[in-house]
C-alpha positions as CSV (number, residue, x, y, z in Angstrom):
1,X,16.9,18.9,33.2
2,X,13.8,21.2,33.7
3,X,13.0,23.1,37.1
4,X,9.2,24.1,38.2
5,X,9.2,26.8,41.6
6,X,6.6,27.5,43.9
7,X,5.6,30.2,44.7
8,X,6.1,32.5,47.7
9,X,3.7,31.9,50.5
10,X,4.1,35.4,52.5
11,X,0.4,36.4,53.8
12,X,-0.1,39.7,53.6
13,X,-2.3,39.4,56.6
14,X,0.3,37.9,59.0
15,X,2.8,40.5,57.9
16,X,0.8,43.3,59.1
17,X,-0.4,41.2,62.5
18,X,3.5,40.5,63.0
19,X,4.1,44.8,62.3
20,X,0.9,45.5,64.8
21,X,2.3,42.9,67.7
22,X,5.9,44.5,67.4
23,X,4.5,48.1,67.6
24,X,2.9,47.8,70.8
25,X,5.3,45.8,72.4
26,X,7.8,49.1,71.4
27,X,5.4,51.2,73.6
28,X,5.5,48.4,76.6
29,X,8.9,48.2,76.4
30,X,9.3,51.9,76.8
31,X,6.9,52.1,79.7
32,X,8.5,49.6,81.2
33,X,12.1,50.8,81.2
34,X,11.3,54.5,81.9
35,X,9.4,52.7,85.6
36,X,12.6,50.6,86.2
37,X,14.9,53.1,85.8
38,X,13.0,55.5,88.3
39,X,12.6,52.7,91.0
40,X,16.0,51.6,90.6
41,X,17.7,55.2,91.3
42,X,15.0,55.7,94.2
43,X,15.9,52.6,95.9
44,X,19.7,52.3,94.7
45,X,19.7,48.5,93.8
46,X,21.9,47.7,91.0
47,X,19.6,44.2,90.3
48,X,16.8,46.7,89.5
49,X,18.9,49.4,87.6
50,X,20.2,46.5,85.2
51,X,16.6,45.4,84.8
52,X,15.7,49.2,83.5
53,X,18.9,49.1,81.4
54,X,17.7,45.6,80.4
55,X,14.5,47.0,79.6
56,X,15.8,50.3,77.6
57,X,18.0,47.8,75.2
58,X,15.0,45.4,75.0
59,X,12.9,48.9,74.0
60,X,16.0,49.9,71.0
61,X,15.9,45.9,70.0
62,X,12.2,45.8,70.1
63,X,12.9,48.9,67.7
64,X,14.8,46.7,65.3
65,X,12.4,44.0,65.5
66,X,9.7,46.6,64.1
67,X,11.6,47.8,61.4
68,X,12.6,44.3,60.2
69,X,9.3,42.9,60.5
70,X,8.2,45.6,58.3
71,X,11.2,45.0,56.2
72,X,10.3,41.5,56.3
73,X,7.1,41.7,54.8
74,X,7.8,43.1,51.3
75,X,7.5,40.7,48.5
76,X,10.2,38.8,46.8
77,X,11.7,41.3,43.6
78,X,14.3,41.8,41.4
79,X,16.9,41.9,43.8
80,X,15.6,39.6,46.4
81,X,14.4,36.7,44.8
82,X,13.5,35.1,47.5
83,X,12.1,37.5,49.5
84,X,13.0,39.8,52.7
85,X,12.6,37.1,55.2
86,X,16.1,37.2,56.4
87,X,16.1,40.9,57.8
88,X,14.1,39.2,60.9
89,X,17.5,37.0,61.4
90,X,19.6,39.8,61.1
91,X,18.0,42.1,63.8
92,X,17.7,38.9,66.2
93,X,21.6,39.0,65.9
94,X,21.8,42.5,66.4
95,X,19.8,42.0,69.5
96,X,22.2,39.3,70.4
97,X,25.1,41.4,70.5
98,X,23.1,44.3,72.4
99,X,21.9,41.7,75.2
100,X,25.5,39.9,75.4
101,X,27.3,43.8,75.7
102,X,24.3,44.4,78.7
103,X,25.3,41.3,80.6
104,X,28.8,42.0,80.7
105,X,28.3,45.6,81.6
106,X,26.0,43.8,84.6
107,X,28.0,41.3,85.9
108,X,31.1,43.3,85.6
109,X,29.8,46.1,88.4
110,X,28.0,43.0,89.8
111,X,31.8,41.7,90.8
112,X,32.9,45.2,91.5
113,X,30.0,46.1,94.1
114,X,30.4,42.6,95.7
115,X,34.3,43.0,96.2
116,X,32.8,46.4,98.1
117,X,31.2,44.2,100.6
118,X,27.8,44.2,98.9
119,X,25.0,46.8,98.5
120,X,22.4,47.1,101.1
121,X,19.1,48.3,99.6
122,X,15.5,49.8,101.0
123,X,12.6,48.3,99.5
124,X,9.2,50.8,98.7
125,X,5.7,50.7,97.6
126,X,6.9,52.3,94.3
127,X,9.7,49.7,93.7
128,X,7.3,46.5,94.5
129,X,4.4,48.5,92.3
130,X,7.0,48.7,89.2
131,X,7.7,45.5,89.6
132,X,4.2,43.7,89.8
133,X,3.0,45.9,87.2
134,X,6.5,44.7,84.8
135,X,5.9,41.0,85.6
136,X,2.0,41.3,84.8
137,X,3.1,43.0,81.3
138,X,5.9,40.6,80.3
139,X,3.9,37.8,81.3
140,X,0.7,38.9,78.7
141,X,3.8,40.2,76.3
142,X,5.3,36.6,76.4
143,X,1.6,34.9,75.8
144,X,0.6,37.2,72.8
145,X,4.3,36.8,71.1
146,X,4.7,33.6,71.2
147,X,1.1,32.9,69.6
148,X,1.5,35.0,67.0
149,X,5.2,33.9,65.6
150,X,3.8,30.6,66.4
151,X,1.5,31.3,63.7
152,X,3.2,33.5,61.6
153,X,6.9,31.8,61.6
154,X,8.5,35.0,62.9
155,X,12.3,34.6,64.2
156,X,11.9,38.2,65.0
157,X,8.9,38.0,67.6
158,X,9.7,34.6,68.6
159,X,13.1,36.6,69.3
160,X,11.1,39.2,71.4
161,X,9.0,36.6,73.2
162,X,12.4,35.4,74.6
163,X,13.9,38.5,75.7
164,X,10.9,39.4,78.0
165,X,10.9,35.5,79.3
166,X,14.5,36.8,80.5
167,X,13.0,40.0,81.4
168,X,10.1,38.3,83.7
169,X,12.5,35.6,85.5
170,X,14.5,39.0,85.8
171,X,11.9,40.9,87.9
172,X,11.8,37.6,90.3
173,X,15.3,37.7,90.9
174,X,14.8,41.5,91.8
175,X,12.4,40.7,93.9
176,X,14.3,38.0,95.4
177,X,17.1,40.6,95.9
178,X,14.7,42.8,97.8
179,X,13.4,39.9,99.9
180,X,17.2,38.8,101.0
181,X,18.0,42.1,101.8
182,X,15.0,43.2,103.9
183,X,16.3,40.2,106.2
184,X,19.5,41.6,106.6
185,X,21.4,39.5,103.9
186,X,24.2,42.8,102.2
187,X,25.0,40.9,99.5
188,X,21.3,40.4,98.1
189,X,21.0,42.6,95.4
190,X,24.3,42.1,94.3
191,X,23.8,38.0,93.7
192,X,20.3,39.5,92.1
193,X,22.6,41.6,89.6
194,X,24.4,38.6,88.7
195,X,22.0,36.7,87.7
196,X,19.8,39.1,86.0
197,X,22.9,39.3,84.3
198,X,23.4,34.8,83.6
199,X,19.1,35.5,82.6
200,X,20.6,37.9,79.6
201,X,23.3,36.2,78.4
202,X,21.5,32.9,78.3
203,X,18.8,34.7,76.5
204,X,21.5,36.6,73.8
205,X,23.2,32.8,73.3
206,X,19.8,31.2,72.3
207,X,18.6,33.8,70.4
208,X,22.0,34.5,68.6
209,X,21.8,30.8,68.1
210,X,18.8,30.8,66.0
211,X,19.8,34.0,64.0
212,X,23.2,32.5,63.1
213,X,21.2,28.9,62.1
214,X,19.2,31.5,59.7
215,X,22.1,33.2,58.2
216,X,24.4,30.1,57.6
217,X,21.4,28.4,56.0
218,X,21.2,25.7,58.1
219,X,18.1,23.1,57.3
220,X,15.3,22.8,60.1
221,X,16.6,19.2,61.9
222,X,14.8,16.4,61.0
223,X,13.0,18.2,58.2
224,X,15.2,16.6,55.3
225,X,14.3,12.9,56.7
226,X,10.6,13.4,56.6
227,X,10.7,15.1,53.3
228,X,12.7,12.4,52.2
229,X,10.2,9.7,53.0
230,X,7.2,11.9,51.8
231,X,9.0,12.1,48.2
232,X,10.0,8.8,47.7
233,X,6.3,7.5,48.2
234,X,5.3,10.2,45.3
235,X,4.0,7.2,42.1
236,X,6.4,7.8,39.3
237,X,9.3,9.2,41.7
238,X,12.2,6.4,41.0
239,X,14.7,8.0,43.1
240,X,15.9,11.9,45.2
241,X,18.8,12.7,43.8
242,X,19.1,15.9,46.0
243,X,17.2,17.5,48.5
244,X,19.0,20.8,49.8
245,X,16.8,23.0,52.6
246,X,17.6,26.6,53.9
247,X,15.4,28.8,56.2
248,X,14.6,32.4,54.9
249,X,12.6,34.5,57.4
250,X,9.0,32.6,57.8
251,X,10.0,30.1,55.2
252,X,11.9,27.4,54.5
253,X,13.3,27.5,50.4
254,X,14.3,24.0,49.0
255,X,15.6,22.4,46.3
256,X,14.8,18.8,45.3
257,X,16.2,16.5,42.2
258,X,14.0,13.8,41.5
259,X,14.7,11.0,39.0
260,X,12.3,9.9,36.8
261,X,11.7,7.2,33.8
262,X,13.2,8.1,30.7
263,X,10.3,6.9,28.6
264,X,7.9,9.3,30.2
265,X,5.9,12.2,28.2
266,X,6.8,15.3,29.4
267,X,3.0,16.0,30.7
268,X,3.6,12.9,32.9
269,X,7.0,14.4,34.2
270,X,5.0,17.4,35.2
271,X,2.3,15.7,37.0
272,X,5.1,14.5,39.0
273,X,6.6,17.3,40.2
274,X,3.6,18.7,40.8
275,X,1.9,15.7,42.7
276,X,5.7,16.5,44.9
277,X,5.2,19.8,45.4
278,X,1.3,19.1,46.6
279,X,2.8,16.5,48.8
280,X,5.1,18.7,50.4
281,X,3.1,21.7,50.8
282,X,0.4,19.5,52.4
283,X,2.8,18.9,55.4
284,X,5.1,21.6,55.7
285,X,2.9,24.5,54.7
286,X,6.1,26.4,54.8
287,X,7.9,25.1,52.7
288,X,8.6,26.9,49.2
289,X,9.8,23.7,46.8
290,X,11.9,24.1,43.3
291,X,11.3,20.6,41.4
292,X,13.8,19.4,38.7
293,X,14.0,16.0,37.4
294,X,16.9,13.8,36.0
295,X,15.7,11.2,34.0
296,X,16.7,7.8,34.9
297,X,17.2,4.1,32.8
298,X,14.9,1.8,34.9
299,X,15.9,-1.6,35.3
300,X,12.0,-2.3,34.3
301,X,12.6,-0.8,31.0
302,X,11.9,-3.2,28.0
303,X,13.4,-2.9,24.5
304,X,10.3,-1.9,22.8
305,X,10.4,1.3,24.7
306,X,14.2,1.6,24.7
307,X,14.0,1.6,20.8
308,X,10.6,4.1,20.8
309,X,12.8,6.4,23.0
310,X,15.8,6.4,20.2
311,X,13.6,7.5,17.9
312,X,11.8,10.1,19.8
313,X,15.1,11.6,20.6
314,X,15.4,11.9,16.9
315,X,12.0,13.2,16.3
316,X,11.5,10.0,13.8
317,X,7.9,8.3,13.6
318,X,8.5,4.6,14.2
319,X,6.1,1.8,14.5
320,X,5.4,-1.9,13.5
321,X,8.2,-2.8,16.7
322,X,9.4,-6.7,16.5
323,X,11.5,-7.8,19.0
324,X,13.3,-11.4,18.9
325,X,15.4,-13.0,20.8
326,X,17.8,-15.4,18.9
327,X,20.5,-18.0,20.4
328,X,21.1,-14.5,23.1
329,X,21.2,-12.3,20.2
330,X,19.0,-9.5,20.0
331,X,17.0,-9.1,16.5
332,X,14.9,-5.9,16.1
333,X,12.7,-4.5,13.2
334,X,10.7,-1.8,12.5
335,X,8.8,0.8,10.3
336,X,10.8,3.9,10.2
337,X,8.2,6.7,8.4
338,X,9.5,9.7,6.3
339,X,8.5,12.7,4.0
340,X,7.4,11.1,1.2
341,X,9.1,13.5,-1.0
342,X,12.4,13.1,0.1
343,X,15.1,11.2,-1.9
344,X,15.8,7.6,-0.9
345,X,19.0,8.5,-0.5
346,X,18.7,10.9,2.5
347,X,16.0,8.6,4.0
348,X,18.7,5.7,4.2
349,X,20.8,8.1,6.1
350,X,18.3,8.6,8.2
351,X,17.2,5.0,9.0
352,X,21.2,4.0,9.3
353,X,21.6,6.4,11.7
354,X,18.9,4.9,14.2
355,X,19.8,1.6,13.1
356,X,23.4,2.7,14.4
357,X,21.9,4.1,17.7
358,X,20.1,1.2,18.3
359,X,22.7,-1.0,18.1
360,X,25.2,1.4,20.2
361,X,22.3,1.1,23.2
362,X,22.0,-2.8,22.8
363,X,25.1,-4.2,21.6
364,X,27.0,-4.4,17.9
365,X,26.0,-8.0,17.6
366,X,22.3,-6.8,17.7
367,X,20.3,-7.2,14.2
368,X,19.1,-4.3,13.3
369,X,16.3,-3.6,10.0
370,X,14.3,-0.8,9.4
371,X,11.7,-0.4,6.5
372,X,11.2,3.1,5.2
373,X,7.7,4.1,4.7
374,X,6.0,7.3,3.4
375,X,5.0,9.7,6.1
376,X,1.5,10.0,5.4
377,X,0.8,13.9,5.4
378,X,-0.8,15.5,8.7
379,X,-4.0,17.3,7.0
380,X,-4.9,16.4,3.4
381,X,-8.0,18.5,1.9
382,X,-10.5,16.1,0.5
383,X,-14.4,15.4,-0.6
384,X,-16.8,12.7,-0.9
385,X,-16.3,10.1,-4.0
386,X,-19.5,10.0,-6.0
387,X,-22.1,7.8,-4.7
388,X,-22.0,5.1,-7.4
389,X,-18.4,4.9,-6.5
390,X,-18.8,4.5,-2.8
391,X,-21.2,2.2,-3.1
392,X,-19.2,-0.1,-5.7
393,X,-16.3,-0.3,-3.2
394,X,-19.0,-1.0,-0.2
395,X,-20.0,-3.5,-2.2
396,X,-16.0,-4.8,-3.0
397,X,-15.7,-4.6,0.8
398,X,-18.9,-6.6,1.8
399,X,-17.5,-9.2,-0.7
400,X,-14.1,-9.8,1.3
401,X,-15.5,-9.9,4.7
402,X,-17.9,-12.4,3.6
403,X,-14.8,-14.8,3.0
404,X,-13.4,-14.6,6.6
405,X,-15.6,-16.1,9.3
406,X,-14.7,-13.2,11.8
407,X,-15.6,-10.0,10.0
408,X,-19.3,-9.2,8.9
409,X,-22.3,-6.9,8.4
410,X,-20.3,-3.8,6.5
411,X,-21.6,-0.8,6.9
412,X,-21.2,2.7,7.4
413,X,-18.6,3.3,4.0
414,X,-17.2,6.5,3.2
415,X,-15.0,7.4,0.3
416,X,-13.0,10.5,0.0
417,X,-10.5,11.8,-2.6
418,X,-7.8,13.4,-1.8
419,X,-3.9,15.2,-3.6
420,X,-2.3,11.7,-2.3
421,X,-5.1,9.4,-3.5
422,X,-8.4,7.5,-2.1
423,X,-9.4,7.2,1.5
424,X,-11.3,4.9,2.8
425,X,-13.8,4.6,6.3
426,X,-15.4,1.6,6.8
427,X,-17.5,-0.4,10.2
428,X,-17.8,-3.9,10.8
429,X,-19.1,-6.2,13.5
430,X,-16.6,-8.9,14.9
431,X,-17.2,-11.2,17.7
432,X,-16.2,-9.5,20.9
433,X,-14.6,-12.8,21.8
434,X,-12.0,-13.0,19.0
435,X,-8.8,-11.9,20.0
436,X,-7.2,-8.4,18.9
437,X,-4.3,-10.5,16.2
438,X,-7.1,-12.7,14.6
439,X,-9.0,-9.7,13.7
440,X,-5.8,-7.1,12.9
441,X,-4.9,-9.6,10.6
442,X,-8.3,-10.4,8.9
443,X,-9.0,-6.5,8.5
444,X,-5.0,-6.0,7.2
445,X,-6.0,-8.8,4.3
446,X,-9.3,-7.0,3.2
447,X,-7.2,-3.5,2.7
448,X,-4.7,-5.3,0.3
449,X,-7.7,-7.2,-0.7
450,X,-9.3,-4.0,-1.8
451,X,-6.2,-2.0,-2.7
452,X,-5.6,-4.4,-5.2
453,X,-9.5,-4.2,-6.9
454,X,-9.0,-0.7,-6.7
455,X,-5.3,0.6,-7.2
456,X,-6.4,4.7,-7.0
457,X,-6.6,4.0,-3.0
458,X,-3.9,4.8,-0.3
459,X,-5.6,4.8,3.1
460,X,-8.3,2.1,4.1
461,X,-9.3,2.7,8.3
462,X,-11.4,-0.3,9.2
463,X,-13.2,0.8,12.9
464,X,-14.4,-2.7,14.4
465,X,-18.0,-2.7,16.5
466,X,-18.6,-5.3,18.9
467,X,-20.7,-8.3,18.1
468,X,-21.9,-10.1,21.4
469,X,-23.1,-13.5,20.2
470,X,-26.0,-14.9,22.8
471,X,-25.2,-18.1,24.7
472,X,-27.7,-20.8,24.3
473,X,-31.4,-20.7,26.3
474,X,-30.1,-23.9,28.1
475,X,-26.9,-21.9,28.7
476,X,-24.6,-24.9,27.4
């Protein structure tokens, strides 16, 4: 089984748009708190001081998101081989904690000041300016954010984005809380406490949600399906054998097993996996995809190729495959080709060991025969045969074909000798109607034909052109 990886697909672009977003929403946050906090001790309203605490965490968390998004951003390296992604996950859950210890801590003197019979409040122009001025800044915070980890994949921003969403329905509730109590209601501010403090915890919950879905490498939902169904449409996939997906930061890492025909080349095998990995990318841009592939016995297999893949396996040049069927008994033969130079003896150990494979894949009542041939060598040094030579064999060859009724007009001859003995090149025309058995076996005849007139030969390669015959001018 071999494996091919994508590569990583973190932009260095978005990294430092994420690292820009977080750094000014640091600054806002700070703003932000240090305003609350002054309003709320002016006016005394424990709704308002929870939103300035809310807003001092949110300013540290905000800290952490900075810091991991930077983190985040470095490539993958010899410790981290897929990347830093994950540091964004674990500051989410470190703002999870922070947000869930806040809400307590709210709720808790929330109880407290309402057991006291409540908390009655004065409204100012400095406590409603703090507050517009918060809810027009979360709002543009919470628009900006969620673009850019829209774009970018950031759990960290995407993180922030939902703590000011709790942060903005916050400020209504305080403003609720001052409305209730200018009207005379004493326990205003204290149900306005309580559920800025429900805003906060439901915010810590979902957020700690998705950082824990991060961490436990949990696959997107649905995402396996579709892949799924992409996969199995790639030609040449026969079947998934595995598909495992986990998120890290901005990116989702997967592994897929594909099984394949056993009878493919290897460049074929690779063509597949990387038609997958196109496939994939093309949808989930995301995604970074390790391909390995099992291969498979396909129930559209024939025996030729079961018996050309025995003796691949054992890096042995067949050819010349017959296949019979006799009374449900299986009869193959074949041309088994080896160094000339070795001695019979290891050859026959050779050809009885794939005659023995062979019959383990197809039975032990299977007939198995193998001829041994010479393995003709893969670069012989040679030169042109004199001219009187070449032109006596033309003339040999010219001779046969004008015997046969399918083979004619010999041309184009070429003699060389080489260490193992003549070659010979040779064209002919044949009617481009005849069928490729006639004329294999008419061109087979002339090279024993030849090889007998001239016993110094070892090779004869006869390249067939087409002769188109013209119908008739009545076209009958």
């Amino acid at each position: 089984m071999d494996a091919t990886a994508s590569h990583s697909i973190q932009n260095p672009d978005a990294a430092a748009r994420k690292e820009r977003v977080a750094r000014w929403s640091v600054l806002a946050s700070a703003a932000l708190a240090a305003g609350k906090l002054v309003a709320g001790l002016l006016s005394g309203s424990l709704a308002l001081f929870s939103e300035a605490a809310h807003a001092l965490v949110d300013t540290l968390a905000t800290l952490v998101t900075w810091a991991a998004v930077r983190a985040s951003g470095k490539p993958a390296d010899a410790g981290h081989h897929y990347g830093h992604g994950k540091f964004e996950s674990v500051a989410a859950l470190v703002e999870t904690g922070i947000l869930v210890a806040l809400a307590l801590g709210v709720a808790a003197q929330a109880v407290r000041q309402f057991l006291a019979g409540g908390n009655p409040i004065a409204g100012s122009p400095l406590v409603f300016g703090v507050l517009g001025v918060s809810i027009l800044v979360d709002m543009n915070r919470i628009r900006v954010l969620r673009k850019v980890a829209r774009e970018t994949g950031s759990h960290a921003l995407a993180a922030d984005a939902l703590h000011f969403a709790s942060d903005l329905a916050g400020s209504f509730t305080v403003l609720l809380g001052f409305g209730a109590a200018a009207l005379g209601f004493r326990y205003g501010d204290t149900l306005a406490a309580i559920l800025v403090a429900g805003c906060i915890a439901t915010a810590g919950c979902r957020l700690g949600k998705r950082a824990l879905s991060t961490l436990l490498d949990a696959a997107p939902p649905g995402r396996s399906g579709q892949m799924r169904a992409l996969i199995a449409g790639v030609p040449g996939v026969a079947g998934i054998h595995d598909l495992r997906l986990r998120p890290g930061g901005n990116e989702i890492f997967g592994e897929l097993a594909i099984d394949v025909a056993r009878t493919l080349p290897l460049d074929r095998v690779d063509a597949i996996k990387t038609r997958v990995r196109e496939t994939i990318r093309a949808a989930f841009p995301d995604t970074v995809l390790t391909v390995s592939t099992r291969p498979r016995a396909l129930e559209t297999e024939t025996v030729r190729e079961r018996v050309m893949l025995i003796a691949q396996k054992r890096q042995v040049p067949v050819h010349h495959v017959t296949v019979q069927e006799l009374d449900g008994r299986l009869s193959v033969s074949l041309d088994l080709e080896v160094d000339g130079l070795m001695r019979l003896g290891d050859a026959h150990r050779v050809a009885s060991s794939i005659e023995a494979a062979i019959r383990d894949e197809f039975g032990p009542a299977s007939e198995v025969e193998t001829h041994i041939e010479p393995l003709e060598a893969a670069h012989l040094p040679g030169q042109d045969a004199p001219d009187e030579f070449t032109g006596r064999v033309a003339a040999t060859l010219a001779a046969l074909a004008a015997g046969t009724d399918l083979i004619g007009d010999i041309h184009n001859v070429r003699v060389r000798r080489t260490p193992a003995g003549l070659v010979v090149n040779y064209h002919c025309r044949v009617d481009d109607r005849q069928t490729v058995a006639a004329v294999h076996d008419r061109v087979d005849a002339i090279e024993h034909a030849i090889r007998v007139e001239h016993p110094g030969i070892v090779r004869v390669t006869g390249h067939t052109d087409l002769r188109k015959n013209k119908p008739p001018a009545n076209g009958v």
